[in-house]
C-alpha positions in Angstrom: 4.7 -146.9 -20.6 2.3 -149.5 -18.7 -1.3 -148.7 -18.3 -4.3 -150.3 -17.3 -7.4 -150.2 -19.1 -11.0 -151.1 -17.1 -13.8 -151.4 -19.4 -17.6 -151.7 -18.0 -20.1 -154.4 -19.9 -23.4 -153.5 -20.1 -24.4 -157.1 -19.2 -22.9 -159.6 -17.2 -21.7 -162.1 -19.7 -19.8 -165.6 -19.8 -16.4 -166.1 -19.9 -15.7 -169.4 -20.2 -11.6 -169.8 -21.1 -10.7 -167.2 -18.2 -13.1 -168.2 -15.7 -13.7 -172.0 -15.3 -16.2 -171.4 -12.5 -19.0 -169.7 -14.9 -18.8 -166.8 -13.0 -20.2 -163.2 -14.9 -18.1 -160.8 -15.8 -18.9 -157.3 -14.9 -15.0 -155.5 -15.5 -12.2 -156.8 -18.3 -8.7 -156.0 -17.3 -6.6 -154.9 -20.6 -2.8 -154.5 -19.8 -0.8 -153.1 -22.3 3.1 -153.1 -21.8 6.4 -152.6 -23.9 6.7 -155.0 -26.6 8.7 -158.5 -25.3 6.9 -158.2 -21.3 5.3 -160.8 -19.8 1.3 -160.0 -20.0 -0.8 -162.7 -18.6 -4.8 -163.0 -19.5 -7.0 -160.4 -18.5 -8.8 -160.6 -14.9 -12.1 -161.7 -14.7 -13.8 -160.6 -11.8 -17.5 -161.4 -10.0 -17.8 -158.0 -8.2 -21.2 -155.9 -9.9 -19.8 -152.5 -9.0 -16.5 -151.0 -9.4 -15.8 -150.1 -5.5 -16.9 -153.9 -5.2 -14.0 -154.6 -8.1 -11.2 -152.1 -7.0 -11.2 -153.6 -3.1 -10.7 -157.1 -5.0 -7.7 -155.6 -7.2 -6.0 -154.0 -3.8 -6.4 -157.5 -1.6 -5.0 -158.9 -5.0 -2.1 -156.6 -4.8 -1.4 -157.0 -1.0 -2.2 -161.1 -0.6 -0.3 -163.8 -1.7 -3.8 -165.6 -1.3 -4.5 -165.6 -4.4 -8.1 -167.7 -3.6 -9.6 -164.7 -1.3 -9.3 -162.4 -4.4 -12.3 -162.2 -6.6 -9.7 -161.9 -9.7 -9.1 -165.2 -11.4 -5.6 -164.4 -13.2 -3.5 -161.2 -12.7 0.4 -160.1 -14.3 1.4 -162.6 -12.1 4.4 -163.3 -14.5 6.1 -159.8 -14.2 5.6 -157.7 -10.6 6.3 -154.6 -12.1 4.1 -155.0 -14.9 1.4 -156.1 -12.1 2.0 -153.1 -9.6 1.7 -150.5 -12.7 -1.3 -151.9 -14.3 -3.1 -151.9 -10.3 -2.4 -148.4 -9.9 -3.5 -147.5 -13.2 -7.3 -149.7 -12.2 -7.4 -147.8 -9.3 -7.1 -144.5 -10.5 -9.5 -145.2 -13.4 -12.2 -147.0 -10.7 -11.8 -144.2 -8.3 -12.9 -141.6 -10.6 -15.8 -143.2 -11.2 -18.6 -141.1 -9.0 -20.9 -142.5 -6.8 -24.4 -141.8 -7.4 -25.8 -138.2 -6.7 -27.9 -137.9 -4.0 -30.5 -136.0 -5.1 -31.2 -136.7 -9.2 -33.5 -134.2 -10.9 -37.3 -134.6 -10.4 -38.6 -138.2 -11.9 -35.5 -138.9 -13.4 -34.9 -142.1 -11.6 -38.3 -143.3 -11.1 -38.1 -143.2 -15.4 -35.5 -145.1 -15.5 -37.2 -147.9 -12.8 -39.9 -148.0 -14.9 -38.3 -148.7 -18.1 -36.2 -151.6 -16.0 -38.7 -152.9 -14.3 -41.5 -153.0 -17.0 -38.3 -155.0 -19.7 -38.6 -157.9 -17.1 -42.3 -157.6 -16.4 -43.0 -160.9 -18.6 -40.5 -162.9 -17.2 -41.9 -162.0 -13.6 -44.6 -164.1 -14.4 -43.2 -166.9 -16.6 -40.6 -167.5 -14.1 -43.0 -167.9 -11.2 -45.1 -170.7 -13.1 -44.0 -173.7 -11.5 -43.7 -176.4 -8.7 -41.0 -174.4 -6.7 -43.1 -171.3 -6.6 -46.5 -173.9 -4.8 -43.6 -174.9 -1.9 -42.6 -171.6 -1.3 -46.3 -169.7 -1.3 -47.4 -172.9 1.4 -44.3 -171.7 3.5 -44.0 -168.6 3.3 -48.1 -167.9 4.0 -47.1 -169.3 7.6 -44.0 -167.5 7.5 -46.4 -164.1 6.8 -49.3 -164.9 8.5 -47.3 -165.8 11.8 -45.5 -162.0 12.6 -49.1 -160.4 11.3 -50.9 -162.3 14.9 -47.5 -161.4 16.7 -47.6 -158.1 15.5 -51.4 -157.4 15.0 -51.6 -158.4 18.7 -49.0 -156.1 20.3 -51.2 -153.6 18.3 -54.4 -154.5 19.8 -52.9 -154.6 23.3 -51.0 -151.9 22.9 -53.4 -148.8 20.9 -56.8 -150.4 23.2 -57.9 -152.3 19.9 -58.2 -149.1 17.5 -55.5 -151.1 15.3 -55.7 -155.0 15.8 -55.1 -158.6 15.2 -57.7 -158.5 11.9 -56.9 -155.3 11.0 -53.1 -156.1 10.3 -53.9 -159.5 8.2 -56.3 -158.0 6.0 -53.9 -155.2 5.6 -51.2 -157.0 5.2 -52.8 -159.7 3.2 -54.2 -156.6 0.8 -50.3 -154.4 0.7 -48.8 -157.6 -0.2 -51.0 -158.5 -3.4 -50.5 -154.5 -4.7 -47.0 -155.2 -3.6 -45.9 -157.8 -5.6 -47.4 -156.6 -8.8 -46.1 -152.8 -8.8 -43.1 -152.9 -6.7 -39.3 -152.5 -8.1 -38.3 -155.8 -6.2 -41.2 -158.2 -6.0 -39.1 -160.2 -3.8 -39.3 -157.8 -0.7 -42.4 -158.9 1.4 -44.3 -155.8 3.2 -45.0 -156.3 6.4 -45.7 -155.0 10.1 -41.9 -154.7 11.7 -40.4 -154.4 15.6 -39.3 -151.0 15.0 -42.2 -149.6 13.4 -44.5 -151.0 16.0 -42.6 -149.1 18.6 -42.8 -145.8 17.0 -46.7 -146.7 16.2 -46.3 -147.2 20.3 -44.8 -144.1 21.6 -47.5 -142.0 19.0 -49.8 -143.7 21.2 -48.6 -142.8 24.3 -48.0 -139.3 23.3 -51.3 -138.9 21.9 -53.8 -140.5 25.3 -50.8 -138.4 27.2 -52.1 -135.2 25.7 -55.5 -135.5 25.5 -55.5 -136.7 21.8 -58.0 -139.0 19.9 -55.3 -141.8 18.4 -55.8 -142.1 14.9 -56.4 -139.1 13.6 -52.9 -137.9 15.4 -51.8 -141.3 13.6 -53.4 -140.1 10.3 -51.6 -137.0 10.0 -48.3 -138.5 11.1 -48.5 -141.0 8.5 -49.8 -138.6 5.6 -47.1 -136.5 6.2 -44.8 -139.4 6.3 -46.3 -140.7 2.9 -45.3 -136.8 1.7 -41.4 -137.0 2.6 -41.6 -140.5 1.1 -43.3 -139.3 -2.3 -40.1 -136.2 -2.4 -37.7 -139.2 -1.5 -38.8 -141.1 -4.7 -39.1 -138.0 -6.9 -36.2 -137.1 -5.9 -34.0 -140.2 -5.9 -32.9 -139.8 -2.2 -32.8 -143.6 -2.2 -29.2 -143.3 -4.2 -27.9 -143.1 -0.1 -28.0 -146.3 0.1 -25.2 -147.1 -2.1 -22.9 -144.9 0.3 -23.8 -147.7 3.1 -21.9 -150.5 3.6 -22.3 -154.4 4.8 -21.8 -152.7 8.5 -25.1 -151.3 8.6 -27.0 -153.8 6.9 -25.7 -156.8 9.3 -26.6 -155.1 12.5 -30.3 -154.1 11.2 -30.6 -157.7 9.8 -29.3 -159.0 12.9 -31.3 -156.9 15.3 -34.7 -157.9 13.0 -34.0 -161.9 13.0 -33.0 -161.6 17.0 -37.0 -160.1 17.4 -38.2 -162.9 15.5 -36.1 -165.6 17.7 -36.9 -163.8 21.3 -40.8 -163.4 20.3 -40.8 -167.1 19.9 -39.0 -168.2 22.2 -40.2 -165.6 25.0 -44.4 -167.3 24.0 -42.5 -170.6 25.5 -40.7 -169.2 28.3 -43.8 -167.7 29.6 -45.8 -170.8 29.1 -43.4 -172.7 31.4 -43.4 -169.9 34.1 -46.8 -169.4 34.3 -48.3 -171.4 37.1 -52.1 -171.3 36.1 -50.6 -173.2 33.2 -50.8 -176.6 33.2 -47.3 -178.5 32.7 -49.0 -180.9 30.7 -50.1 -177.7 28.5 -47.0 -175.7 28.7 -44.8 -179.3 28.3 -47.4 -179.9 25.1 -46.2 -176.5 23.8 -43.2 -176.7 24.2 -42.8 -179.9 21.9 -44.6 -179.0 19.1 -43.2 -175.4 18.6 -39.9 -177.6 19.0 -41.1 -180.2 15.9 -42.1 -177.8 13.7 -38.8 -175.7 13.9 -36.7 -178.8 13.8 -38.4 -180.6 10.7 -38.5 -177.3 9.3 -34.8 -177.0 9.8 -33.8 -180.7 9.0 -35.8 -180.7 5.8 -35.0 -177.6 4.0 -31.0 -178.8 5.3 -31.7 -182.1 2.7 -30.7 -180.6 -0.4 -26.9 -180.4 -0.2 -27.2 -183.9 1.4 -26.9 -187.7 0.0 -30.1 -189.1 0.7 -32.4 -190.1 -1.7 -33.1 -189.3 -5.2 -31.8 -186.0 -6.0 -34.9 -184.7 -7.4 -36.6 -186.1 -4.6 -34.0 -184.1 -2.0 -35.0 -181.1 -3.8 -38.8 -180.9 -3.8 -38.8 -182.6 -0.1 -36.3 -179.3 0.8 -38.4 -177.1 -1.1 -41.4 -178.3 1.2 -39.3 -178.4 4.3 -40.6 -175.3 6.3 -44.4 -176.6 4.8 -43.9 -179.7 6.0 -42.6 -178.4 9.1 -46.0 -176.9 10.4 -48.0 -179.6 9.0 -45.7 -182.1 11.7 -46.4 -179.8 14.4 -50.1 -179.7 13.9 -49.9 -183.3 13.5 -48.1 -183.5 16.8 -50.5 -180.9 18.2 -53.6 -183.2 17.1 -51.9 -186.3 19.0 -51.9 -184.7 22.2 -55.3 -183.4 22.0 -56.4 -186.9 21.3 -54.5 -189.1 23.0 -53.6 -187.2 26.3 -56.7 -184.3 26.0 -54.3 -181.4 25.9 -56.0 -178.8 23.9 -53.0 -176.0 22.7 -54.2 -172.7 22.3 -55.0 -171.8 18.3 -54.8 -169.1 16.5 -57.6 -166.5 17.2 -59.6 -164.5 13.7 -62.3 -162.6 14.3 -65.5 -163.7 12.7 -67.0 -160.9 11.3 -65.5 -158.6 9.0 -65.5 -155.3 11.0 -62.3 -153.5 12.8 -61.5 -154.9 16.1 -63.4 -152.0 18.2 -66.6 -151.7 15.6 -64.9 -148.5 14.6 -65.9 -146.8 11.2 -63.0 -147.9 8.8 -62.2 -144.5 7.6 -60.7 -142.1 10.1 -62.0 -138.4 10.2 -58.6 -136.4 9.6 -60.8 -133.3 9.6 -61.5 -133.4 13.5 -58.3 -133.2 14.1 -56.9 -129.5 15.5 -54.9 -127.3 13.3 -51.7 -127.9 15.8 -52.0 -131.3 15.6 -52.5 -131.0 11.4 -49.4 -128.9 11.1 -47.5 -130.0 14.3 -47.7 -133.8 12.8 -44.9 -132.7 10.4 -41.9 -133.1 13.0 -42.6 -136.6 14.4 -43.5 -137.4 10.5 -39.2 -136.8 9.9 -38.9 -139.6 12.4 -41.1 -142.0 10.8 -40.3 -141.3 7.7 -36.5 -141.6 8.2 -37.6 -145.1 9.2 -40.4 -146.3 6.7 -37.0 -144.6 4.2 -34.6 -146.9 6.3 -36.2 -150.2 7.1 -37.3 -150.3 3.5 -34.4 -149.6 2.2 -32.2 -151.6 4.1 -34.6 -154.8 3.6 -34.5 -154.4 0.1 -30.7 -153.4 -0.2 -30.3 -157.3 1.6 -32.5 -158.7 -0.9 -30.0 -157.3 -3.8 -27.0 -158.7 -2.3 -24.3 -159.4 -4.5 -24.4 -162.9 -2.6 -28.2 -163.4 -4.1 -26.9 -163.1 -7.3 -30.1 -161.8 -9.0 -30.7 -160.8 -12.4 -33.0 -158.4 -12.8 -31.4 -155.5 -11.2 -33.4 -152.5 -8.9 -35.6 -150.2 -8.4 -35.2 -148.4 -5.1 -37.2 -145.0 -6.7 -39.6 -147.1 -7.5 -40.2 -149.2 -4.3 -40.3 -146.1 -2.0 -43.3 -144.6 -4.0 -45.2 -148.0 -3.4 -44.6 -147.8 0.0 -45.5 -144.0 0.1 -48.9 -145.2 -1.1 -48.9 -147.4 1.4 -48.5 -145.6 4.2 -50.8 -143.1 3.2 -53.6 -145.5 2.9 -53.1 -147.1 6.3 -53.1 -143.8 7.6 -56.8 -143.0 6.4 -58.4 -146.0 7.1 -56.2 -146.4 10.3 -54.3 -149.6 9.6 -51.2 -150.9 10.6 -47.9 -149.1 8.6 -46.2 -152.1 6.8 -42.8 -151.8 5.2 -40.5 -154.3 3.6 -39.8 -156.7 6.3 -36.4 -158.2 6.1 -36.9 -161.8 7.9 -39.7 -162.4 5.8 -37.8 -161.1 2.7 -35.3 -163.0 2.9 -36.8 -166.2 3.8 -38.6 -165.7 0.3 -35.6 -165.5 -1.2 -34.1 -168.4 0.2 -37.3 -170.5 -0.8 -36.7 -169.3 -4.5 -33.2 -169.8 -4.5 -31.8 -172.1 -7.4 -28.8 -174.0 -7.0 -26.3 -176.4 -8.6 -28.0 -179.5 -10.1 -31.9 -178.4 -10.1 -33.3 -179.0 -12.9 -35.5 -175.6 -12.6 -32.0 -173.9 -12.6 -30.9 -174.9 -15.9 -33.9 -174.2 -17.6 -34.2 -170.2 -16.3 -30.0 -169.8 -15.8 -28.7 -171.7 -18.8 -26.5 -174.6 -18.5 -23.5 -173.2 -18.0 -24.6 -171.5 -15.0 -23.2 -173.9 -12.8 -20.1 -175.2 -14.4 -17.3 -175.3 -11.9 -19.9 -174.9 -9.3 -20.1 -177.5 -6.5 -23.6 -179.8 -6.5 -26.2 -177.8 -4.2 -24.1 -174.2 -4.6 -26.4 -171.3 -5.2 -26.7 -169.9 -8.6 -29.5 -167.4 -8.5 -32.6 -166.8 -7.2 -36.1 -167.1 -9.1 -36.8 -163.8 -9.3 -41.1 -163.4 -10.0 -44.3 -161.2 -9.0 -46.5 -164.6 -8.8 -45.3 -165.9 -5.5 -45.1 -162.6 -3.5 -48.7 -162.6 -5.3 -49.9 -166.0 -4.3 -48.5 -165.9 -0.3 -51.0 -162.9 0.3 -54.1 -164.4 -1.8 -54.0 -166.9 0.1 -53.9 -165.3 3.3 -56.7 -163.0 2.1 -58.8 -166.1 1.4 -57.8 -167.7 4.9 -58.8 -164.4 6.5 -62.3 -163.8 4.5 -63.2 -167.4 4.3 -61.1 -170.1 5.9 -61.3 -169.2 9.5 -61.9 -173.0 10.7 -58.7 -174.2 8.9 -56.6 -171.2 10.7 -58.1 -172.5 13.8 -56.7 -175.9 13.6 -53.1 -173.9 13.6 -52.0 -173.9 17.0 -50.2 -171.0 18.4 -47.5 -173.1 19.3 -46.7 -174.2 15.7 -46.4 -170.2 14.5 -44.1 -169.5 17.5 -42.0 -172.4 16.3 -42.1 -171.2 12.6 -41.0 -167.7 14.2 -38.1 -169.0 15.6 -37.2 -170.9 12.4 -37.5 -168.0 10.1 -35.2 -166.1 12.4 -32.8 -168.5 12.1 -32.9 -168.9 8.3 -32.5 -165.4 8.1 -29.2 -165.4 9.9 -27.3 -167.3 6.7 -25.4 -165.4 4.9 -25.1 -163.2 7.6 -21.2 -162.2 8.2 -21.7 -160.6 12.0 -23.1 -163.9 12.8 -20.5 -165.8 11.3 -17.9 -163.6 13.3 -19.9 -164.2 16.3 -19.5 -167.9 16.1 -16.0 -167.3 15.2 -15.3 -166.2 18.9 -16.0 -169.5 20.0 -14.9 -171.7 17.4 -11.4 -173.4 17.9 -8.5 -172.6 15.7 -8.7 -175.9 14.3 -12.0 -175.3 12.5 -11.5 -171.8 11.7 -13.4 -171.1 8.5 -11.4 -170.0 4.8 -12.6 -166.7 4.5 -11.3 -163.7 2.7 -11.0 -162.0 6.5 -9.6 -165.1 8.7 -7.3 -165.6 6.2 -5.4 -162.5 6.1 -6.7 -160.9 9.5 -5.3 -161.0 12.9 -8.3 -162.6 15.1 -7.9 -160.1 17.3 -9.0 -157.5 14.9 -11.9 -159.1 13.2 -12.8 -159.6 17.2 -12.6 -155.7 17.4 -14.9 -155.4 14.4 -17.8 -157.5 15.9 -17.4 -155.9 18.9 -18.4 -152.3 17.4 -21.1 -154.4 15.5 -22.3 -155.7 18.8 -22.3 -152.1 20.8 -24.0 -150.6 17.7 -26.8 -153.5 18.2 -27.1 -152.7 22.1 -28.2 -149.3 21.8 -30.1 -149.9 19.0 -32.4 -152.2 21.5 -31.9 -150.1 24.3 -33.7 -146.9 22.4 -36.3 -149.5 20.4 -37.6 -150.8 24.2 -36.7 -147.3 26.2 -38.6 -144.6 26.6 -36.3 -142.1 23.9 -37.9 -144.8 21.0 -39.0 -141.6 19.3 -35.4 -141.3 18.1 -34.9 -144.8 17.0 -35.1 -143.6 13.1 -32.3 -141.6 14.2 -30.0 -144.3 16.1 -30.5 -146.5 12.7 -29.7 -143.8 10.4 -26.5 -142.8 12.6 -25.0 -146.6 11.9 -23.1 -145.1 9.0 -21.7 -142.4 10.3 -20.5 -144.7 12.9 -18.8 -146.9 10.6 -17.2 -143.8 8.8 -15.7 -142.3 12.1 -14.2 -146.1 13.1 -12.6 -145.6 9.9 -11.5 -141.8 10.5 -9.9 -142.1 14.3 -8.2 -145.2 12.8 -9.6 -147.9 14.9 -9.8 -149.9 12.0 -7.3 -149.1 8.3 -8.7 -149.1 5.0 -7.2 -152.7 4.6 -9.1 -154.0 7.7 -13.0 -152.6 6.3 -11.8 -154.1 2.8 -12.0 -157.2 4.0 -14.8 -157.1 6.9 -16.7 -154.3 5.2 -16.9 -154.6 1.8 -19.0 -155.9 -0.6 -18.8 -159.6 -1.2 -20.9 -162.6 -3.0 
């Protein structure tokens, strides 16, 4: 009879003669058949997991577009020999079981450690060079600019106990320890939206009942830290593989919309405030405006024409740097020539906690109910420390990033239990991986087709059949996660006059660019702009091309509801339970699925797992 053999490599590996575009092969396709059939070459496929591989083999078997399927040749000579050999893949992928949920005690955070510690070298080889100096100068604004957004909702919001200097020095301090001992160096930890409004309503709760702040905060977080520390023992991070490009678009989304509204509310209330000068507020309003547009226009140059393409690519690799230095230059010009001084950027000169607080907090003067009674809210924040890392780093690994090095998710969560336990003592702000900031980093240290820094880590046959400025990989390293944090330790300890130079204007701007930037690759915005893009300049994708509109219309829609009550909760008063509304994204997807608003067919193409 026909069967279908699917056989797993270790590595990926290059196929050359099957696949022209260099892509690595993860699955080989044997079809056996009588003796005289028609058997074409076997299919080569770009997928990393086999769910990923078996939703390409069933659009293969339902499309007569042969383009949207990730398998490059496929029986196309005999149907019947085609049909049996896809039923054959799909019960051999199918019994291939998801991870468990819960792996034996260590077992996972072994095997990260023997993963992590065989690329350990290469981490910092591969983050010894030009490329690397562009993206630290960027991505220290891109840092330092949420930790004064954040570090001052803190300060206004917890009466200073946790402010603007405590979060960069924290953060500043996490991301150094960070880069060098976490599972995937390209995560950046930092303060997020949603954590700040659970570190909010612990606030409130605790001045509501009579409660001294942080050592309610203390135990909450130490607690926290324990579910974390059981989480990584016990491999609870293996969930994530159950989730699907659903959840991840709406979390990214909801996190790159905070970074757009913060900057773009600073200017908004610059303009409608009337003891501010128009001249000022006008001032403002410009420069945030050049630095996010040269920002922008620069980092656009690589997959242009002008210029020298070496040129192109280190001026692109600059862009965002080059972006703040034109909006300080801007800044400097209207303080000169028109005396408009913009506000700058405010760090305290003495090295002290915001209040003159002592930096450890006395857990012991707690009561025993508050001790033990910590426990409950702890679920809540540790469901979300569990989920915003996660998620963050489950965006970084991407198929679409096409990284090398593989994961650690065991591994990251015990960091971050670490972390939260030590902000919890001395009373700092709780930092997670923060996904704007993550990805912008792995933007910045993304290679593509025709750099000359791609050929010499990827090979040169990475890029063959690849068109000029296509991504190829990203330059995975500890050094530059490493560097973007010394040097906003330094600027914090000892380069206070250079920060003050930085108007707030510029880091408002830069806000609004890296929420932006964030937003590529991002398929809910893509089907966004889809609703009001004519049918003339409908993108090729795998889901416009064998979807009704209609339906990929219904899909965003759910997206978009989901997104809504996820910012309802964060800003309402019930923002205790916003761990919960994010965790519950999945389940929502799942029940779309079971009441059969959407068929299997549908999520293949709008939910599953693409590059």
């Amino acid at each position: 009879g026909k069967k279908g053999f699917v056989s797993r490599c270790r590595q990926g590996s290059r196929v050359q003669r099957e696949d022209q575009e260099g892509r690595r092969m993860r699955f080989a396709v044997l079809i056996a058949a009588a003796c005289g059939a028609a058997v074409t070459s076997a299919g080569v496929v770009k997928e990393e997991t086999p769910y990923a591989f078996l939703n390409g083999v069933r659009q293969l078997r339902r499309s007569e577009a042969r383009r949207a399927s990730p398998v490059t040749s496929f029986a196309e000579s005999s149907n019947e020999v085609g049909d049996s050999v896809v039923l054959a893949i799909e019960e051999s992928l199918e019994k291939e079981e998801m991870p468990p949920i819960v792996e034996p005690f260590g077992k996972g955070l072994v095997r990260d450690l023997k993963l992590k510690g065989k690329w350990y070298a290469s981490d910092i080889a591969d983050g010894l060079n030009l490329k690397t100096l562009a993206t630290v100068f960027f991505m220290f604004f891109n840092c330092l600019a949420p930790a004064v957004a954040f570090g001052g909702a803190l300060q206004k919001n917890t009466a200073g106990l946790i402010g603007v200097f405590e979060t960069l020095l924290f953060t500043a301090i996490t991301g150094m320890a960070y880069a060098l001992t976490s599972g995937q160096p390209m995560t950046i930890m930092a303060s997020t939206g949603p954590v700040l409004t659970f570190t909010f309503v612990l606030y409130n709760f605790a001045i509501a009942n009579g409660y001294a702040f942080l050592p309610v905060y203390a135990w909450v977080g130490l607690w926290s830290a324990f579910y974390l520390l059981l989480a990584s023992a016990f491999s609870f991070s293996n969930v994530i593989a159950y989730l699907t490009r659903f959840t991840d678009e709406i979390f990214s989304f909801l996190i790159s919309m905070i970074f757009i509204k913060d900057g773009s509310t600073y200017f908004l209330k610059l303009l409608q405030n009337a003891d501010v000068p128009l001249a000022m507020s006008g001032s403002a309003l410009q420069v945030g405006l050049t630095t996010f547009m040269t920002a922008y226009i620069l980092k656009g140059l690589k997959g242009g024409s002008l210029f020298q393409k070496n040129i192109r690519e280190k001026i692109s690799d600059f862009g965002p740097s080059l972006g703040v230095l034109a909006g300080v230059l801007v800044a400097l010009a209207f303080k000169t020539g028109f005396g408009v001084e913009l506000p700058a950027l405010s760090v305290p000169d003495t090295f002290a906690t915001t209040t003159g607080r002592p930096w450890l907090t006395d857990i012991m003067s707690a009561p025993m109910n508050i001790k033990l009674g910590s426990a409950i809210p702890a679920i809540f924040g540790a469901i979300l420390f569990f989920m915003d890392q996660n998620i963050s780093v489950r965006l970084v690994n991407m198929p679409r990033n096409k990284l090398r090095k593989g994961y650690a998710y065991d591994l990251d969560i015990l960091v971050t239990a670490g972390v939260i336990a030590a902000a919890s003592l001395f009373g700092l702000p709780w930092v997670v991986a923060a996904t704007v900031p993550a990805l912008n980093h792995v933007g910045a240290m993304t290679l593509t087709k025709g750099e000359t820094l791609a050929e010499k880590v990827l090979g040169k046959e990475a890029g063959v059949g690849k068109a000029e400025g296509a991504p190829l990989g990203v330059l995975e390293n500890r050094v530059s996660g490493f560097l973007i944090h010394a040097l906003m330790l330094g600027a914090v300890l000892k380069g206070k006059g250079l920060l003050a130079l930085v108007p707030e204007a510029v880091l408002k701007g830069l806000f609004v660019y890296a929420g932006v930037a964030s937003l590529k690759g991002n398929t809910m915005w893509e089907r966004l702009v889809l609703m009001i893009t004519g049918g003339d300049k409908k993108p090729s994708t795998p889901w416009t091309d064998n979807l009704k509109t209609s339906r990929i219309h219904a899909f965003t829609a759910l997206q978009v509801a989901s997104l809504y009550g996820l910012w309802w909760v964060k800003d309402s008063k019930y923002g205790i339970v916003f761990p919960i509304v994010i965790a519950a994204l999945h389940p929502i997807r799942l029940l779309a699925e079971k009441l059969g608003w959407f068929s299997k067919q549908e999520l293949e193409y709008l939910d599953g797992e693409t590059e």
